[in-house]
C-alpha positions as CSV (number, residue, x, y, z in Angstrom):
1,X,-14.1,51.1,-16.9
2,X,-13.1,49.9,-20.4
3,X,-9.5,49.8,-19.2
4,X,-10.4,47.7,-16.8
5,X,-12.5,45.5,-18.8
6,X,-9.5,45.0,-21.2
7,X,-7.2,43.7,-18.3
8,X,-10.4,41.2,-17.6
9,X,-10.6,39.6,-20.6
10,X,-6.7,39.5,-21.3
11,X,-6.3,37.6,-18.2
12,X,-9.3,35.1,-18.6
13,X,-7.9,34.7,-22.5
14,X,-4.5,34.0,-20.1
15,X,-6.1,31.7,-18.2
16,X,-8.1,29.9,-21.0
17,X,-4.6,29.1,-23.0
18,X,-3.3,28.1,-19.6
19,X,-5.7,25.2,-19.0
20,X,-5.4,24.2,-23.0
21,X,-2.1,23.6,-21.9
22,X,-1.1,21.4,-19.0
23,X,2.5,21.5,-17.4
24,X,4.0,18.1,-18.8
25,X,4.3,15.2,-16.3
26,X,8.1,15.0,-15.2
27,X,10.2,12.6,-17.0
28,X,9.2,9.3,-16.6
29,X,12.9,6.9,-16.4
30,X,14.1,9.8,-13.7
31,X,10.0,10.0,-12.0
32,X,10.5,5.8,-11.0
33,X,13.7,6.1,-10.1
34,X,13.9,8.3,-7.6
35,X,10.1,7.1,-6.1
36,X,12.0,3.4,-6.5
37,X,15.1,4.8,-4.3
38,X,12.3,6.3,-1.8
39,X,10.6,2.8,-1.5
40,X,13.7,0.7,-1.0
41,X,14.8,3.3,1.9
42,X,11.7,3.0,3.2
43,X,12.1,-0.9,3.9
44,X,15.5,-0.4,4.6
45,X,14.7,1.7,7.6
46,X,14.2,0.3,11.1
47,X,11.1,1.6,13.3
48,X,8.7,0.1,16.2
49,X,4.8,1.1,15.9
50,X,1.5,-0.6,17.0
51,X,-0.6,-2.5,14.6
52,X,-4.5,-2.3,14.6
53,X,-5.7,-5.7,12.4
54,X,-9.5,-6.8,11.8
55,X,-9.4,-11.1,13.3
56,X,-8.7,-12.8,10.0
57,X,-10.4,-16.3,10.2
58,X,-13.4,-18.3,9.1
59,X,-16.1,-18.4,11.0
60,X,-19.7,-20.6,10.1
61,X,-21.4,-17.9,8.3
62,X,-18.5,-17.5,5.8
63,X,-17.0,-13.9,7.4
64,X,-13.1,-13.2,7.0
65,X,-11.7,-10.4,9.3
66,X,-15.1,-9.2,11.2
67,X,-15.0,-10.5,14.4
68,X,-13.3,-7.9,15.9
69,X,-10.5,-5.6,16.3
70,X,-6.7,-6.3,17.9
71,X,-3.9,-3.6,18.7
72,X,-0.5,-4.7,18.8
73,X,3.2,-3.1,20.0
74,X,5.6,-4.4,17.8
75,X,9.2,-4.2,18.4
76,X,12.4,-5.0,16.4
77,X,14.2,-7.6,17.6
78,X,18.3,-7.8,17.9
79,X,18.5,-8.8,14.4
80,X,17.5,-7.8,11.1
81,X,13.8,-10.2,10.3
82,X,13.0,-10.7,14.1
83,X,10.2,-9.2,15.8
84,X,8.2,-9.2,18.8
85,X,4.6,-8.4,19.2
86,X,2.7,-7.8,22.6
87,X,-1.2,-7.7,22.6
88,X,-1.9,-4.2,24.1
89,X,-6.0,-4.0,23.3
90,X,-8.6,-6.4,22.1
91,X,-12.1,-5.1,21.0
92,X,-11.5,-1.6,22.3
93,X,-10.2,-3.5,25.7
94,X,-6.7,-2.5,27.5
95,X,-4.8,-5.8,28.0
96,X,-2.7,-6.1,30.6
97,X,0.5,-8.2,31.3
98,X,-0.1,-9.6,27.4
99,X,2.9,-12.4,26.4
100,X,5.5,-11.3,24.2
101,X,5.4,-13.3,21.0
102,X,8.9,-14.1,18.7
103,X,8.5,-13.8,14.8
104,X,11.1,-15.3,13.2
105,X,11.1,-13.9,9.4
106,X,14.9,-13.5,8.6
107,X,14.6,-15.6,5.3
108,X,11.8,-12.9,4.1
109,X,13.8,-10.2,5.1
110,X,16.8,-10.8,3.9
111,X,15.3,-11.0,0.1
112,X,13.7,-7.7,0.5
113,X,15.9,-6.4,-2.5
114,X,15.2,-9.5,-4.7
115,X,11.4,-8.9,-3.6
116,X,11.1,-5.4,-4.8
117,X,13.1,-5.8,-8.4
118,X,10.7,-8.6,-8.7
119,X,7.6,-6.7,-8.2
120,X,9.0,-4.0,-10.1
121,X,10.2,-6.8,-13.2
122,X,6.0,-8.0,-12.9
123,X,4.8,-4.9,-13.8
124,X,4.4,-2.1,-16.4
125,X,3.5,1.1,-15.2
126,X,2.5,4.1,-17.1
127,X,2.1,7.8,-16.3
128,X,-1.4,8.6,-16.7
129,X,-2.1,12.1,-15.6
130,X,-2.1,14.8,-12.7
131,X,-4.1,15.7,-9.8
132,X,-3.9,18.1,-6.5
133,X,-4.7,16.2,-3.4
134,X,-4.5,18.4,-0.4
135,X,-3.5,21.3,-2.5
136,X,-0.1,19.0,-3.8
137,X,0.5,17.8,-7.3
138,X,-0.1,14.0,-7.6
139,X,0.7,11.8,-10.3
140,X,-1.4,9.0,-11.2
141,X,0.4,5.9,-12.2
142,X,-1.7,2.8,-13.8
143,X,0.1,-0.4,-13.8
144,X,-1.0,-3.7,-15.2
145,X,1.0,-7.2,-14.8
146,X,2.9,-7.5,-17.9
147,X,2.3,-10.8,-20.0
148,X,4.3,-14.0,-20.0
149,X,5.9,-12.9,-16.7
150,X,7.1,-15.4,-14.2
151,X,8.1,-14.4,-10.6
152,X,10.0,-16.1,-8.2
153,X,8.6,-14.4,-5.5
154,X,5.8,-14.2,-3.0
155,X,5.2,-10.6,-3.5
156,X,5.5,-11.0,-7.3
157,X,3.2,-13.7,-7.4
158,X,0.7,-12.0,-6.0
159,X,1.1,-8.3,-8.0
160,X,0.7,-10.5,-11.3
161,X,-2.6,-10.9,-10.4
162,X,-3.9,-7.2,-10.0
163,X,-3.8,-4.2,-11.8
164,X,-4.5,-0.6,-10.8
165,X,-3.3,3.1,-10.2
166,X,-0.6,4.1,-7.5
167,X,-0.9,7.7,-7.0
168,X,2.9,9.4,-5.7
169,X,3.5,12.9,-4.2
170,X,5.5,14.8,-7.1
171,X,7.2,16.4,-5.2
172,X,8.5,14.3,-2.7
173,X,8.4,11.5,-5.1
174,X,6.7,9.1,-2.5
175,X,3.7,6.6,-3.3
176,X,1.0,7.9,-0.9
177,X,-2.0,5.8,-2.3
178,X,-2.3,2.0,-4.1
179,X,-5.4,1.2,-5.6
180,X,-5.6,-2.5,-6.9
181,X,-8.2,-5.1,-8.2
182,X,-7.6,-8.3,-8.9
183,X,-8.0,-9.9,-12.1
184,X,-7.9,-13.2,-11.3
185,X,-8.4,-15.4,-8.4
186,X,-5.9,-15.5,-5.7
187,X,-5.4,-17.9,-2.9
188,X,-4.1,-18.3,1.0
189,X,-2.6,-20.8,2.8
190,X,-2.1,-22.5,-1.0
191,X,-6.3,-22.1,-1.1
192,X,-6.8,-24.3,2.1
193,X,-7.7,-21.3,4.1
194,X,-9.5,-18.7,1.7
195,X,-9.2,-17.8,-2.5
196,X,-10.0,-14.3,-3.1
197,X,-12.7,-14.1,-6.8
198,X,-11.4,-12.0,-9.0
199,X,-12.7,-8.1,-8.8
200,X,-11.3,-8.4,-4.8
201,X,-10.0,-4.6,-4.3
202,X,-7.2,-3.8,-1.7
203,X,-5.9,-0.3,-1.3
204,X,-3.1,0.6,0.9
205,X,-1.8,3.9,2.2
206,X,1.5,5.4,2.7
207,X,2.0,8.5,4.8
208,X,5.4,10.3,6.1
209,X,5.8,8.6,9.9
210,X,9.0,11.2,10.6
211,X,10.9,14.0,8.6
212,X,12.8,11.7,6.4
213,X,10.7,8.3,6.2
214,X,7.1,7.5,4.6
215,X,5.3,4.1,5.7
216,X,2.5,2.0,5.3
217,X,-0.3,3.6,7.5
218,X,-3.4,1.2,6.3
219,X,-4.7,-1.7,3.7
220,X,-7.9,-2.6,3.2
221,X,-9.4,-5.6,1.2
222,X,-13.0,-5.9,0.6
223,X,-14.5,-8.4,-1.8
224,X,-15.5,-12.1,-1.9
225,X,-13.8,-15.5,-1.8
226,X,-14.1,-19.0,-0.8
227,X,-13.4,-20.6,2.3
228,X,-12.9,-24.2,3.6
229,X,-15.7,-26.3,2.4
230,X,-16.5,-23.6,-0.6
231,X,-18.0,-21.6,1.5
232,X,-18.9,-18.1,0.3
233,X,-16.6,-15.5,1.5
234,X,-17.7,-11.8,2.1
235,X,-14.1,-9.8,2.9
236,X,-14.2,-6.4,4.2
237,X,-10.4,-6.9,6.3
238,X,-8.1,-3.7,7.5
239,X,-4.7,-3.4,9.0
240,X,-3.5,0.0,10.6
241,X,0.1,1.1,11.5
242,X,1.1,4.2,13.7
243,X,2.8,5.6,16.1
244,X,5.8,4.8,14.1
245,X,9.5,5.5,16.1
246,X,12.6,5.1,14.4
247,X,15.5,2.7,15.9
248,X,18.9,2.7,15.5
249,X,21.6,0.7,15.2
């Protein structure tokens, strides 16, 4: 038995030198490139999928997105920005024969590029640590909007006023979870519709939608606000995307 107790103890001493010392986090530079080039593919790419969204308006007893659930088809359109959306449920409720609606949102499109170097140029992210999800290695990224920053975008405007973690698949260097708090207030409609209080948290989820592509697959905000009229806000709004299919052009 003692030989056997010898191999016991060499291998917990093994394993005890082991966790006193973590594998090193990858490179950093190389780590946000190559998640950067994954992201920018990702918006690059053209699919159709259906939308399930939480009603977002104000109601008398100050509610934002609770009155109900919507599913939408939506379609790319001809050109690059244009999309169609048809109603397909409503509360649970097959709609038939719904309308086909046009968006028009070339100009936003076409500044996807400008829109992600912003975002990117708004914040400084930091490699904080390593965790298994689902039996993979996760990195956890924190970022934080970086001071005296001034974006020209939308997008940017709005990541200057959280901070949080982004967790990203090692190895397929692909964000699968945002987790973000606002740390300051932050308006819609230019505050005419509702201003989010600080502490509002949103957390969005990515997921792989084929063999090549990850997407968006959910967001969540939930927090409080004002509304027209300052009236209290309680937020608890959701948006889900699926049954992604790619098209080509």
């Amino acid at each position: 038995m003692r030989p056997l107790l010898g191999i016991i103890v060499a291998v917990l001493v093994a394993l005890t030198v082991d966790a006193q010392s973590p594998r090193p986090l990858p490179d950093a530079d190389a780590f946000f490139k190559a998640t950067e080039q994954n992201m920018r593919r990702a918006q690059e790419t053209i699919y159709s999928y259906k939308e399930r969204r939480s009603e977002l308006h104000t109601n008398p007893f100050g509610k934002l997105g609770t009155d109900g659930t919507r599913v939408y088809e939506v379609t790319p359109g001809p050109e690059r920005g244009i999309t169609y959306r048809r109603l397909l449920e409503e509360d649970g409720v097959k709609v038939d024969n719904a309308k086909l609606e046009r968006q028009d949102n070339r100009e936003r499109s076409m500044s996807t590029r400008q829109t992600i170097d912003d975002v990117i140029d708004t914040l400084a992210f930091r490699m904080e640590r390593r965790e298994v999800v689902d039996g993979r290695d996760v990195v956890v990224v924190s970022f934080t909007p970086k001071p005296d920053v001034h974006p020209q975008t939308r997008p940017g405007k709005i990541a200057k006023v959280f901070k949080g973690t982004i967790r990203v698949d090692e190895a397929a260097r692909e964000v699968m979870r945002v987790d973000g708090t606002t740390i300051d207030s932050m308006s819609f409609g230019f505050g005419l519709i509702a201003r989010l209080n600080e502490g509002t948290k949103v957390t969005l989820l990515r997921g792989p939608v084929d063999e090549m592509t990850w997407q968006p697959t959910s967001v969540r905000f939930v927090g409080e606000g004002r509304a027209i009229l300052f009236r209290k806000l309680n937020i608890d709004y959701a948006v889900d995307w699926f049954d992604y299919h790619r098209v080509t052009r």
